[in-house]
N, C-alpha and C positions, 0 to 999 in steps of 0.2 A: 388519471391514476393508472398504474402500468403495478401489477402483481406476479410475480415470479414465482412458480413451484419447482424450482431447479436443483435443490436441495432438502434436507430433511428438515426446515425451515424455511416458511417463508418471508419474501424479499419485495416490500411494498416501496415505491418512485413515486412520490406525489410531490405537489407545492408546500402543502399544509398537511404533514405527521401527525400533532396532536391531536386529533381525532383519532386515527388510526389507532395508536400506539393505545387509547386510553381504552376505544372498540375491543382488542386485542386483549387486553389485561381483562376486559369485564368476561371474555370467551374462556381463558381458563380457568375463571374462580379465583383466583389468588391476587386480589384487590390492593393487598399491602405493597408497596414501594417504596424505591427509594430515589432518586434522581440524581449523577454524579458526572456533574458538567465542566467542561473545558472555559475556564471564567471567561475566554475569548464570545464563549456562546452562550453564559448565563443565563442570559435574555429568553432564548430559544428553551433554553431545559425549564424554566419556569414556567412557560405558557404550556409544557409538556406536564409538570407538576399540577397546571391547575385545572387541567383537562381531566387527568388523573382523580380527581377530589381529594378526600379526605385529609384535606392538610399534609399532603404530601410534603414530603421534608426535600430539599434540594442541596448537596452539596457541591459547590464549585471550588476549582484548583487551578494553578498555574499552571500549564503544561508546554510544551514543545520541546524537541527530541532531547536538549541537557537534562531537560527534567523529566524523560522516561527511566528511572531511576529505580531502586529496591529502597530507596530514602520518599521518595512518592508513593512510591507502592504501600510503604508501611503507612502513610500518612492516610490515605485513602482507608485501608482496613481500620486505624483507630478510632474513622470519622464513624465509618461502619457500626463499630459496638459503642460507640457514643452515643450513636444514633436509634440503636434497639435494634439493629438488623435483625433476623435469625431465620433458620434456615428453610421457611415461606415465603421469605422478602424477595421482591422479583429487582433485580438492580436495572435500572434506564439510564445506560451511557450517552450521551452527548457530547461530540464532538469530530475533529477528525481521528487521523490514524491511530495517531499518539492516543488520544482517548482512548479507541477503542480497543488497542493492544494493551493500555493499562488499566482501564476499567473493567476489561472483559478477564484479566490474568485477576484482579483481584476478585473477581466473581468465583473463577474457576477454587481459589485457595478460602476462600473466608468458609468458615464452619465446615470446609470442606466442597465447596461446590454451591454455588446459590443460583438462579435463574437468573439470567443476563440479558438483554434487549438493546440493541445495539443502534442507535439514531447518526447515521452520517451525514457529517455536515459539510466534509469537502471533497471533492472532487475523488482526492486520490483514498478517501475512508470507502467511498461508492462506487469506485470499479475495482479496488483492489483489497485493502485491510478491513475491510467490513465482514466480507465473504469468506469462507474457509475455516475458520477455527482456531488463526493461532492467537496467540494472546502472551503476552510476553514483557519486559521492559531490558534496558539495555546494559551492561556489564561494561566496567574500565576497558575491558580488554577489546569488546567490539559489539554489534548493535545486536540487539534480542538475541543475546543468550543464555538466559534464563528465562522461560516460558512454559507454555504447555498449550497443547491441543485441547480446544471444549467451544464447544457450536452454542452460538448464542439461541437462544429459542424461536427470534425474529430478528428481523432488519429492517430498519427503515432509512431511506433516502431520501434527506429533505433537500430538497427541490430549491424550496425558498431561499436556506442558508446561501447557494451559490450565486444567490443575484445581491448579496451584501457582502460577498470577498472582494478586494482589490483585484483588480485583474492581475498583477503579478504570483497573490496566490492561490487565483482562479486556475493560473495553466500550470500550477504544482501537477496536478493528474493527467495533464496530457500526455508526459513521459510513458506513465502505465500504458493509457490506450493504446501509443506506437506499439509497445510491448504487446499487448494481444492482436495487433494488428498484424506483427513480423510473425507471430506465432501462426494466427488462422488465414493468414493471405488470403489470396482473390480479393472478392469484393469488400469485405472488412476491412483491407490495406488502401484498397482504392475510395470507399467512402472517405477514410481521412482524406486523401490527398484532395478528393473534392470541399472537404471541409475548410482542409487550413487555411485558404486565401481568406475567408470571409469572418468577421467580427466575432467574439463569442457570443456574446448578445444572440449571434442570430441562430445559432448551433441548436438541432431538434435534440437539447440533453437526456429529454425521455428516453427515446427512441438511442441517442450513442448511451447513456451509461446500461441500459438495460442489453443491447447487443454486446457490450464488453460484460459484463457480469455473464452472458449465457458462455464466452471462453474458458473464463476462468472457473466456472462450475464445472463444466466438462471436467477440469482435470484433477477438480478437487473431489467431485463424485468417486473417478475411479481411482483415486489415489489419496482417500484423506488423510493421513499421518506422514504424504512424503517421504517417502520409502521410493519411488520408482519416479516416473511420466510427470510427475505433478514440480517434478522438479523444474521442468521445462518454463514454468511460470518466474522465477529467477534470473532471466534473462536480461543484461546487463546489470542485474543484483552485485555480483562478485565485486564488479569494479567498481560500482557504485557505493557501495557500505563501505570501502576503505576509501573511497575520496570524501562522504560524508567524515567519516573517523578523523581523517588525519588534520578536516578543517576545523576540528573541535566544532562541527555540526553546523558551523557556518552555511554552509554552502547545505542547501535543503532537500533532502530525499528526491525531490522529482528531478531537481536540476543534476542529481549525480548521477540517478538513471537513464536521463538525457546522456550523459559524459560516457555513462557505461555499456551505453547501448551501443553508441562508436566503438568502442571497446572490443564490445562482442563482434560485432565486424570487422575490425580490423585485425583481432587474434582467428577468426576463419578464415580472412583472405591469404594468412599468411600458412596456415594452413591446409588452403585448397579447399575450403568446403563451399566460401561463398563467391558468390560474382564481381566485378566490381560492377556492373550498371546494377545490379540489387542494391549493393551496398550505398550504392552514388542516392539511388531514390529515397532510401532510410538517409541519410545524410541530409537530402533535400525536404522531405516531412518535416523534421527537426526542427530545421533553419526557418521555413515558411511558418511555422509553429513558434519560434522565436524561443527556440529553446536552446542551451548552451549545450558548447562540443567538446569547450577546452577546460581541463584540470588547469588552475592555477599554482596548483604546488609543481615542484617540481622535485619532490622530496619520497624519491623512487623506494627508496629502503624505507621509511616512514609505512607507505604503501604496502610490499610486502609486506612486514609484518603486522599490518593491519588485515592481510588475507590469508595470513596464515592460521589467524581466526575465526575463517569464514565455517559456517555450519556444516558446505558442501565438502570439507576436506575428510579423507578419509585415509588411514595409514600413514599421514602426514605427505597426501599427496592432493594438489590443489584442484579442484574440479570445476570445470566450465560445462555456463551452457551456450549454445552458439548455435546461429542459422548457417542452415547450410543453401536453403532458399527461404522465396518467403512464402509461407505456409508449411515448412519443416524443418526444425529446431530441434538439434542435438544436446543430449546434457552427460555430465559426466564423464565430458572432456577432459583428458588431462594433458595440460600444455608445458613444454619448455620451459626454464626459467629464463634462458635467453629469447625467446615471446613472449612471454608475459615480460619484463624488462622492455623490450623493443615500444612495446605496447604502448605503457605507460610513458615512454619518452615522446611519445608521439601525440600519446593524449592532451600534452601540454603544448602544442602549435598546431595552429589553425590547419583545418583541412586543405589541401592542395592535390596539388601534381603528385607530391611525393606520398600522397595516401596510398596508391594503389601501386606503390614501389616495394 
């Protein structure tokens, strides 16, 4: 068991949560819960429920990204006052992202704010959406833009969930890890690369997800509302949320951060910020990682104005974040439309020779 004090809540990495989580609830006094699970992980938020005692009540929903909705959202809140919520009831999310951006946004609004408790069950909920405070679901026009900032009270990282995903949506989070890896260089960059030849199975996930959670703290400590630096956690986010968008979700949050992390490389090199043997190694993580490079749409304008939605836009001008090595990441780029164009034509054919043209 691996405990974090990295933030103004703590972030517990075990095999086995419900103990914890139930430990935790007896330490504040506030006994009453609710439990509001990803049906995928019902199983898990029950055994969370019964740890809990008193007859805790469990609600499960359908979820994944079409159904990060303000139509879920609302369904969730009426399960809420159906269920006797009110405002002593500590809520226990269960699940991955999806969960915890919509479990955690319905915490923040029922009666105004409820206590939230945050159990991740996949990869990409525990090095990345679990931590930080946003909470959010997703709008027609493009992904969490309706949300709000509010810090769950705890976190927990089960452990266990990861050895019951399929391995294809085992390495949904290894996208993220690149992502603090290009961020914190040195040794961070270079453990993955030691990692990715070898099986997940055999991955110390204690030891990587708790070393990527202390990145992502760093920036979320001295920047939590995103306002400045914490922006840098974003990084191939931009291209990524419009290739998620334009697939009507098809194509899954990590695999477009995969897609947008090339991205982000290939709008610095064009640039001048990045190298290409930099860029070549983040290319070769990726691939050894078995993670996708190429957008399949080829539907550029589709694209734009799926970023012209993006959060980071400011005066109606589009902003990137980009390395410029690895270990220093620029944000609040503003690129060309003829780069950003370039980009995305490029996104859609395999990497080559002409990458670094």
């Amino acid at each position: 068991m691996t405990r974090l004090d990295l933030l103004a809540y703590p972030i517990v990495i075990d095999e086995r949560v419900a103990a914890h989580v139930a430990a935790f609830v007896r330490e504040r006094g506030r006994p009453r819960c609710i439990v509001l699970a990803d049906r995928n992980v019902a199983a898990r938020g029950a055994a969370i429920a019964r740890a809990l005692g008193r007859q805790t009540p469990v609600l499960d929903f359908a979820l994944g990204e079409r159904r990060k909705t303000l139509r879920t959202l609302e369904a969730v809140l009426g399960g809420l006052a159906r269920t006797g919520a009110d405002r002593a009831t500590t809520l226990v999310g269960v699940g991955g992202g999806v969960a915890g951006d919509l479990f955690g946004f319905a915490a923040a609004v029922y009666m105004r704010g409820v206590a939230f408790i945050n159990v991740a069950t996949s990869l990409v909920a525990m090095v990345d959406a679990a931590i930080g405070g946003k909470t959010g679901v997703d709008l027609a026009a493009g992904k969490n833009l309706a949300g709000t900032f509010r810090d769950p009270v705890a976190v927990f990282c089960d452990l266990g969930a990861l050895g019951t995903l399929p391995e294809r949506y085992a390495r949904e989070g290894l996208a993220e890890l690149v992502k603090h890896g290009i961020i914190e260089g040195g040794d961070a960059f270079e453990a993955l690369e030691t990692l990715a030849p070898h099986p997940l199975h055999k991955w110390p996930w204690e030891t990587v997800i708790a070393e990527s959670m202390r990145v992502k703290a760093m920036y979320v400590n001295d920047d939590r509302l995103e306002v400045g630096a914490r922006e840098v956690l974003n990084l191939g986010h931009t291209f990524g949320h419009a290739i998620e968008r334009v697939s009507g979700y098809r194509i899954s949050h990590g695999a477009a951060v995969s897609i947008g992390l090339r991205g982000a490389g290939l709008l610095a090199l064009r640039s001048g910020r990045f190298s290409q043997a930099e860029h070549l190694r983040v290319l070769t993580l990726l691939t050894l990682l078995r993670l996708p490079l190429i957008n399949p749409s080829s539907d550029i304008e589709g694209l734009l104005a799926a970023m012209a939605h993006d959060k980071k836009v400011r005066a109606g001008a589009l902003r990137f974040v980009v390395p410029r090595t690895l270990g220093d990441v620029e944000y609040g780029v503003v690129a060309t439309p003829r780069n950003v164009r370039a980009v995305l034509q490029r996104l859609h054919t395999p990497p080559g020779a002409a990458e670094l043209r």
